[in-house]
Structure formats: C-alpha cells, structure tokens
C-alpha positions in Angstrom: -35.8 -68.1 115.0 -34.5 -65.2 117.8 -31.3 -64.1 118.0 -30.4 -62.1 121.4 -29.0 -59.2 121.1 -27.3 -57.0 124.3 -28.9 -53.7 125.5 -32.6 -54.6 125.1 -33.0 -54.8 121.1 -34.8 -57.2 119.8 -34.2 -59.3 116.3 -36.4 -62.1 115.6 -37.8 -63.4 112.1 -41.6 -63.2 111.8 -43.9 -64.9 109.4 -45.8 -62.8 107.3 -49.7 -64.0 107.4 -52.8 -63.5 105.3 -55.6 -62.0 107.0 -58.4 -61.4 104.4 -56.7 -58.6 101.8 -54.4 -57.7 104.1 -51.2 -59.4 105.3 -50.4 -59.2 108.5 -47.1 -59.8 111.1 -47.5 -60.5 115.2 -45.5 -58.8 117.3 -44.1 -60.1 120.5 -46.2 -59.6 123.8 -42.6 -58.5 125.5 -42.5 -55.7 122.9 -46.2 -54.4 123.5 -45.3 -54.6 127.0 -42.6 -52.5 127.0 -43.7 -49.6 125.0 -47.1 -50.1 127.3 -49.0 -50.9 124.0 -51.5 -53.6 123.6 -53.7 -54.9 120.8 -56.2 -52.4 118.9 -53.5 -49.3 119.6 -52.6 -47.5 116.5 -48.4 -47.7 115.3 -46.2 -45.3 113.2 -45.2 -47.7 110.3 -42.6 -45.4 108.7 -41.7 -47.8 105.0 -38.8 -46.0 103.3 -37.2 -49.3 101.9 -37.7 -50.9 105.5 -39.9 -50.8 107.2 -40.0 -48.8 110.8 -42.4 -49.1 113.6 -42.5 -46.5 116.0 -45.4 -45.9 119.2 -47.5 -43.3 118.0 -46.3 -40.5 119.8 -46.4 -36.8 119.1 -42.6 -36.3 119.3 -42.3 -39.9 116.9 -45.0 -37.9 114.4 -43.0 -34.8 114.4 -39.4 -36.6 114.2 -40.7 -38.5 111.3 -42.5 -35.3 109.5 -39.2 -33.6 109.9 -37.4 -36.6 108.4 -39.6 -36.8 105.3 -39.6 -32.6 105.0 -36.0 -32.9 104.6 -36.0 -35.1 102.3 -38.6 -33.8 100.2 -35.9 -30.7 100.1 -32.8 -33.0 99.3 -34.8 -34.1 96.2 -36.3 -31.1 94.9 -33.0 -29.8 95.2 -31.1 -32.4 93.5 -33.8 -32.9 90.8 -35.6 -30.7 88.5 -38.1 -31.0 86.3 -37.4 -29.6 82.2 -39.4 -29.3 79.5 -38.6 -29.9 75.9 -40.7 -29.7 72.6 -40.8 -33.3 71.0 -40.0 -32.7 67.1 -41.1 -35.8 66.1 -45.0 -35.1 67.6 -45.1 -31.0 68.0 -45.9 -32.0 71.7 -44.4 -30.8 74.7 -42.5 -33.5 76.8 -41.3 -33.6 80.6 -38.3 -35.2 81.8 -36.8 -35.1 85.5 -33.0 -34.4 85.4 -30.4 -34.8 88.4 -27.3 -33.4 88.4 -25.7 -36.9 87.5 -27.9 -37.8 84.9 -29.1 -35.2 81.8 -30.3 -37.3 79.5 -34.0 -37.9 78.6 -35.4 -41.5 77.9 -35.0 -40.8 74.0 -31.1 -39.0 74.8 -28.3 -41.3 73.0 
C-alpha cells in the first residue's frame, strides 16, 4: 500500500523478509535515488522505539550522538541509583529510584 503524501515524504508499508538470521526490509529505488545511495552503502538506523534511517553522514552521526548524550543526561538526572542492606539475607541490594517512584521491588 502507498499513501502520497505533499512535500516529498514518503509513507509506504513494507514487508518485513527473512534473509537467513536476519530479517530484512527493501527500500524504494526513488528513495536511494534521492539521497544518491545505492545498494551495499552503509545507513544510520537510529531504533529508539521507532525505528530511524538516516544517510550516513558526519553531521547525521554527530546530530544523533548529541541526541543520545542528552539523553543519557536526562536520565541520570532523573534516576539514581541507592543502596540498601537486605535484612532478610545480610546482603547489600540495588534499586534505581526516580523522582516519581521511591519504592523498591519488595516496598509495600
């Protein structure tokens, strides 16, 4: 199926395709065109709950870095990890602890 879309994007739904171990998706020959990219070139996949493909570009590599550097910060600002002594087993325990949630697996 292809649905048109104005300005130049491009939505279709792709098959996903066993090749081997891997699975695998084509990608249409306007596309490669396009971005002057053809088959055996190397793609920034970028999978952060979708998936992103980008040309493999140095300002795309340092974009993305960037992206994933900030958000490295947002979490290890937002999360910490504490440590507690387990009375039950003498051993130490670990627990990661956001702002919104204090509570431990074994907290009631």
């Amino acid at each position: 199926m292809e649905f048109n879309i104005k300005n130049g994007v491009m939505l279709e739904t792709r098959k996903l395709m066993k090749s081997g171990t891997s699975t695998v998706v084509t990608i249409p020959t306007e596309w490669l065109k396009e971005h002057g990219l053809e088959a055996g070139q190397e793609v920034l996949m970028l999978a952060n709950g979708d998936l992103h493909f980008m040309t493999l570009t140095k300002d795309n590599v340092d974009r993305v870095n960037k992206e994933i550097t900030n958000l490295r910060k947002e979490l290890a600002h937002n999360i910490t990890l504490t440590r507690s002594d387990d009375d039950r087993t003498g051993e130490t325990r670990e627990a990661l602890v956001s702002p919104t949630n204090t509570k431990t697996s074994d907290s009631k």
